[in-house]
N, C-alpha and C positions, 0 to 999 in steps of 0.2 A: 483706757485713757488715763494718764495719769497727772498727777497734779501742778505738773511742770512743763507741763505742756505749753505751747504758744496759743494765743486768745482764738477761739475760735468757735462758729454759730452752728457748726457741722460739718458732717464730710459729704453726705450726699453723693457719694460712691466715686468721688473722682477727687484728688487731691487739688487740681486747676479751680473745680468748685468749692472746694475747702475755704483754701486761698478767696476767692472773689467774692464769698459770704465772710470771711473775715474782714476785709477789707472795705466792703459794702457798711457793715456796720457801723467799724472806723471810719467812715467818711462821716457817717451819720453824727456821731457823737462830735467831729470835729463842727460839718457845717449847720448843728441847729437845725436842719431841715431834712424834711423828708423827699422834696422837691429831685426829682432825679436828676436833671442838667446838671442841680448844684451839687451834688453826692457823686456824678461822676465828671464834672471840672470842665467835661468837653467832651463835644459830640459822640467821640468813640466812647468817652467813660459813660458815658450815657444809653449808650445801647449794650453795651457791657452790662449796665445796672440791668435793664429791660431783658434780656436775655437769660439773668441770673432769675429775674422773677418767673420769668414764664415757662423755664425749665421743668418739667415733670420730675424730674429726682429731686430737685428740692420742694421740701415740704415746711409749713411753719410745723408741725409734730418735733420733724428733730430739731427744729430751731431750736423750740422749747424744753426737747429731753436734754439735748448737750447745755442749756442753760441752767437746768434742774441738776445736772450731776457737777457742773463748775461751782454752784451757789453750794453742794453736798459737803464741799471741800473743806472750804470758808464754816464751816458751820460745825466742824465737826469737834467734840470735847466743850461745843459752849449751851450755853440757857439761852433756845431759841423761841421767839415767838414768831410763826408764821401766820399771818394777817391775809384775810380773802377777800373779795369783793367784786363786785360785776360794774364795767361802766360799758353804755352803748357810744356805736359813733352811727351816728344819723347826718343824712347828706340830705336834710332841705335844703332848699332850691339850689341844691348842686348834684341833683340826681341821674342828668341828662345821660342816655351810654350807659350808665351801671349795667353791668350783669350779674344775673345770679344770687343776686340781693333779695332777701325777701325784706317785711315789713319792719320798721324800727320801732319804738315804744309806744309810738302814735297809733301804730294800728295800718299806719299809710304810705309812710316817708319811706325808701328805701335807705335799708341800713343792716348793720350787723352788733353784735354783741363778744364782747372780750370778758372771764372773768377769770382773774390772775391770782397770784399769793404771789409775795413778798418776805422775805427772810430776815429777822430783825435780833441783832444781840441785844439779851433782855437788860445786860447790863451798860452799856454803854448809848443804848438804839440806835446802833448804826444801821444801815440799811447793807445788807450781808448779800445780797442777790434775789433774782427770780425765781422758784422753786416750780411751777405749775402756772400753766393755764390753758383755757378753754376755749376759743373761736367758732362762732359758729352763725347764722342767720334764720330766721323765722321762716317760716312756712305759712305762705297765702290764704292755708285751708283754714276754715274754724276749728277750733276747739271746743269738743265737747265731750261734757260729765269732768271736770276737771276734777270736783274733789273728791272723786271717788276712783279716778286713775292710782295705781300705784305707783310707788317716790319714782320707781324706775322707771315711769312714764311720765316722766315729769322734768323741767328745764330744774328745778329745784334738787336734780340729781348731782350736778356741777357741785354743790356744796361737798357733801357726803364723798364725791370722788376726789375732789380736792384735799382734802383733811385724810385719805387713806395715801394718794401721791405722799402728800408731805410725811408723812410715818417711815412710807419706804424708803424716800430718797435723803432722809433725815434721820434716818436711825442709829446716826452716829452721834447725833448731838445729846450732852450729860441730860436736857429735857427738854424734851416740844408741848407748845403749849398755842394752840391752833384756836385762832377766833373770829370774829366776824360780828354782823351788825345784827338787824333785825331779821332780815331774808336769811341768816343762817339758823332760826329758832323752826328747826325740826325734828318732830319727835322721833323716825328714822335711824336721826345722827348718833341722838343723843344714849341706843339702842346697838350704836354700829362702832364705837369709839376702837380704835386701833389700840394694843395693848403697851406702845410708848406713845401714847398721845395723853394732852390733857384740853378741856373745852373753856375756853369763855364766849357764850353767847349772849347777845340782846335780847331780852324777852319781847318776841311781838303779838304771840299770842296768849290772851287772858285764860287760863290751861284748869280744866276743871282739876283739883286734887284728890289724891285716892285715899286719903286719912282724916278728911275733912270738909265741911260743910263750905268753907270758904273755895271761893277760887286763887288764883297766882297770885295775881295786884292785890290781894287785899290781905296777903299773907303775911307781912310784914307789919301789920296794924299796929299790936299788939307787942311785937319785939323791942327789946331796950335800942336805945340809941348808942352806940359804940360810943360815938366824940366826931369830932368835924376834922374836913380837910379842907384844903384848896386844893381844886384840877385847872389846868389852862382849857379852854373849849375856844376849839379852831372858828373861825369864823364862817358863816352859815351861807354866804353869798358874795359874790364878787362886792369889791367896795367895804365889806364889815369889819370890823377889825377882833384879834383874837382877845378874849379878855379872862382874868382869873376868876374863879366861881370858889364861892366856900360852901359846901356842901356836907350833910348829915349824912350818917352811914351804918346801915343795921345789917343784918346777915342773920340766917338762918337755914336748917336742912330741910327742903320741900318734897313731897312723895307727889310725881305729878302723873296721874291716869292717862292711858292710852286712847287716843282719840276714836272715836266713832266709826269714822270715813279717811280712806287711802292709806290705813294703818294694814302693815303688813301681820297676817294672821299667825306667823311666827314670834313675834315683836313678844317681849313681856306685857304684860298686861300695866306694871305700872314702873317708873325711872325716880332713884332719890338722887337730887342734886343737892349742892348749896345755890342759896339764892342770898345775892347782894343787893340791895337799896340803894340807890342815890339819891338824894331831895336837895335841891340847892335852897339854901338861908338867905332870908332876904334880893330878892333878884333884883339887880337894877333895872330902872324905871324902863318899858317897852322892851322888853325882853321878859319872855317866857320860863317860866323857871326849869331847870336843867331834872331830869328825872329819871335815871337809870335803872332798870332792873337785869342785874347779867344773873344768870344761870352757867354755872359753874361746874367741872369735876374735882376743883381745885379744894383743899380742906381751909374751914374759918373755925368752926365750931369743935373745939375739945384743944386746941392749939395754945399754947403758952400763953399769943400775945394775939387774942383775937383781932382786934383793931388793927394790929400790924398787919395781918395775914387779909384781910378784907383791904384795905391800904392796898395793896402791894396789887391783888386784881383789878382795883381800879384803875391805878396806873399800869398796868400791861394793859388794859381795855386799851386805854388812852393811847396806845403805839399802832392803833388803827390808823390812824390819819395818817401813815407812813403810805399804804396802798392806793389813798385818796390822794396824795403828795405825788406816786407816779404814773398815777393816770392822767393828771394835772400836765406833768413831763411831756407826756404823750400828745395832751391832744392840746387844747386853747395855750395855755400856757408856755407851751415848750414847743414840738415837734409840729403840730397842727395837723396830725394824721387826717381829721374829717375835712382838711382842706384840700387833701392831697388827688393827683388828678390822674391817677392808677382806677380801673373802671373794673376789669372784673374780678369775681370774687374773692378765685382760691391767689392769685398777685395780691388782691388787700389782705388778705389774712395772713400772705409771707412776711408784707412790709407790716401787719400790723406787732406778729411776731417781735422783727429787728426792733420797733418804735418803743415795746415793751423792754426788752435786753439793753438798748441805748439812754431810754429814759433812767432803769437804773445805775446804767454806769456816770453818768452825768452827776444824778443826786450821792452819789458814792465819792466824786472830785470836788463837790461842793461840802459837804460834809467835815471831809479832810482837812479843808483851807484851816479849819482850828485845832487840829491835832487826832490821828488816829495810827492804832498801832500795829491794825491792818497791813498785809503787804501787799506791793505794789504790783503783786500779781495779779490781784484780784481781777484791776480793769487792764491792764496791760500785758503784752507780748513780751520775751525775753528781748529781742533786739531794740523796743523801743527805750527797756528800762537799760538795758547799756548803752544807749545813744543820751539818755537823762544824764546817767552817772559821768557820762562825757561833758554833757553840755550846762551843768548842774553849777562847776566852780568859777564859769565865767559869769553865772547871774551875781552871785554874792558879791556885797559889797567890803570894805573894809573893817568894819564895826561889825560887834557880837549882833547886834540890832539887825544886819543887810545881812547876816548870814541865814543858811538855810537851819532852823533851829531844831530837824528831826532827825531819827535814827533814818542811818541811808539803807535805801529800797523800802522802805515802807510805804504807805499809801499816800501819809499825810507829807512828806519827803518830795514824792513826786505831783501833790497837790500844790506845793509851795513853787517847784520850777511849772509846772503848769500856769500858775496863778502870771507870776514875776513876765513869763513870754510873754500872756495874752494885757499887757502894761499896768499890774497889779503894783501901787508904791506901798510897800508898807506902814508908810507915816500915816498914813490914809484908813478909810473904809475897807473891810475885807472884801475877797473877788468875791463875784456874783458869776451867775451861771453862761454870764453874755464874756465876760472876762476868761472865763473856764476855757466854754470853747476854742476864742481865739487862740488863747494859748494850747490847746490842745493840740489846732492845726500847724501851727508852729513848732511844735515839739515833733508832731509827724514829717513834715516837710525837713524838717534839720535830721531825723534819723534816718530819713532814706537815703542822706547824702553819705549819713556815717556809716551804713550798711555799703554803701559803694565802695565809701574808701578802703575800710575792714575788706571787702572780697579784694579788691586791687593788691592790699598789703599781703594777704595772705596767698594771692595768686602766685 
């Protein structure tokens, strides 16, 4: 596969399928919905969609490879952070029909679990592509002896397998740098690190130390206080708004012993990391103060400019909220996969796939509206960006102001005719993602005409 290729979700052993999963996608990203009549316009495009799902050669697997080797592209020669994370989609009282579903977080609801990474330029944070992920459902049985199962009996395996994907399929980028919340704090990982990877983890468990009387959380007691920063901290629930935090910041190298129980008997016996602090200063009133401790492979301690070097991991922490941004895409927010009315299983794990691949090409158009230097290959086909470059000079207006202000075929280039079709006025407010897509479908519709006329001419 090479990098020039036209946009595409797989082959699936038949080029006719290539085509109808490319096209499926791009419906998706046009119509905001996951909704099949509306992704395939009319009755035939609708069991066209139905028929692509229930195919046996297509698999969400290569959905996800050929989305891991297009994001490998994008990625390659830069300072990557690949960000992980698990969200469920739970169908209470929309369970009726499911198959093949087992339990969702409840214990009861039928549902299933997605846990993704996302590829992010450390420098600019754009959202670079999909890189990995995991689909799969619960099993009815109980579980038991959990903590004494080994990692590789364990859903806590997802992590560990995710962070060695992104190593492989990332091995081109100058440096990966692989993180996650609290559910990625295992000792496993931290034992198993890929030799181009680096970690930042959330510490979630208080971790006896192997050089000391103290445990984790209380390591930091004692350490000088670097200096203060401000981080933005996204907002915690529908309705809250995001607000700036000034926070204290200490850092230190932690020697942390091997657990007891589900420790592999291979495993060193103990892992030195660095360990950063977050304590937020003065919290505003009814809000809880901000407290981070990551656990790092990254160096603070013996470095120039300590406080820089601790800086700098807090914000890559902070580029987490990219993963939680296209889950967001996905489901409530955006595409509403848990509303979607596809019943069994291995169909929701195809569409949940595309919902993943769609969601970040969306936030990649959105992104763009203010300037990025990304090409426009990233989310588009060769034919549609020559049907843009066609349709590009009749949007502009007369003034430097109505012209298109980027370098042509870039991303943010074709974010800008994107934006302008779907009735974006520049005097105004920038497009939003309801603006995106229209214009998106308008840009599709105007290039199939100009792919007609191009074969006519060339006939």
């Amino acid at each position: 596969m090479e990098c020039d290729e036209g946009f595409r979700i797989g082959y699936f052993g038949d080029v006719r399928r290539q085509r109808a999963g490319a096209m499926f996608c791009q419906r998706v990203v046009e119509k905001g919905s996951l909704v099949l009549r509306h992704v395939g316009g009319d009755r035939p495009g609708e069991m066209s969609a139905q028929r692509f799902l229930a195919s046996r050669d297509v698999t969400h697997q290569e959905m996800l490879a050929t989305a891991g080797q297009r994001t490998s592209f994008a990625c390659a020669g830069r300072r990557i952070v690949a960000a992980q994370d698990t969200t469920e989609i739970n169908f209470k009282d929309r369970d009726r029909a499911r198959k093949g579903l087992g339990p969702a977080g409840d214990g009861r609801t039928a549902g299933f679990f997605c846990h993704a990474m996302v590829a992010i330029d450390a420098e600019d944070e754009a959202l670079l592509g999909v890189v990995h992920a995991c689909i799969w459902t619960r099993s009815f049985k109980p579980v038991t002896a959990r903590k004494k199962r080994p990692v590789e009996q364990k859903e806590s395996m997802r992590w560990i397998d995710g962070t060695a994907v992104a190593a492989e399929r990332l091995a081109g980028a100058a440096q990966l740098i692989v993180l996650g919340d609290r559910e990625f704090d295992i000792y496993a990982q931290f034992t198993r690190i890929p030799p181009n990877a680096e970690l930042i983890v959330r510490a979630a468990q208080n971790r006896k130390l192997a050089d000391s009387d103290k445990l984790l959380f209380a390591a930091a007691c004692d350490w000088q206080q670097f200096g203060a920063m401000e981080v933005r901290v996204p907002p915690r629930r529908p309705g809250e708004l995001a607000r700036i935090a000034r926070v204290g910041v200490k850092a230190g190298r932690v020697c942390i012993a091997k657990p007891k129980s589900g420790a592999n008997p291979a495993d060193p016996a103990s892992v030195t990391l660095t360990l950063v602090e977050v304590h937020e200063i003065d919290p505003p009133k009814g809000h809880d103060p901000i407290v981070w401790r990551l656990l790092t492979t990254l160096p603070v301690c013996g470095e120039p400019d300590e406080f820089a070097a601790a800086n700098e991991i807090v914000q890559l922490y902070r580029l987490r909220w990219r993963i939680e941004q296209t889950f967001r895409a996905m489901k409530s927010d955006g595409l509403r996969l848990e509303e979607t009315q596809v019943h069994e299983a291995s169909r929701l794990f195809k569409l949940t796939a595309i919902a993943l691949i769609a969601a970040a090409r969306t936030i990649q158009l959105v992104d763009a509206r203010d300037g990025s230097s990304r090409p426009a290959s990233d989310v588009a086909d060769e034919d549609l960006i020559n049907a843009a470059e066609a349709i590009g000079p009749t949007l502009e207006g007369k003034t430097e102001r109505q012209k298109n202000p980027h370098p042509k075929r870039s991303l943010a280039w074709l974010s800008w005719i994107v934006a302008r079709l779907g009735g974006w006025n520049c005097y105004y407010k920038p497009p939003g993602p309801k603006t995106m897509r229209t214009g998106w479908t308008k840009l599709a519709d105007r290039a199939e005409g100009y792919r007609v006329a191009m074969a006519i001419q060339n006939a």
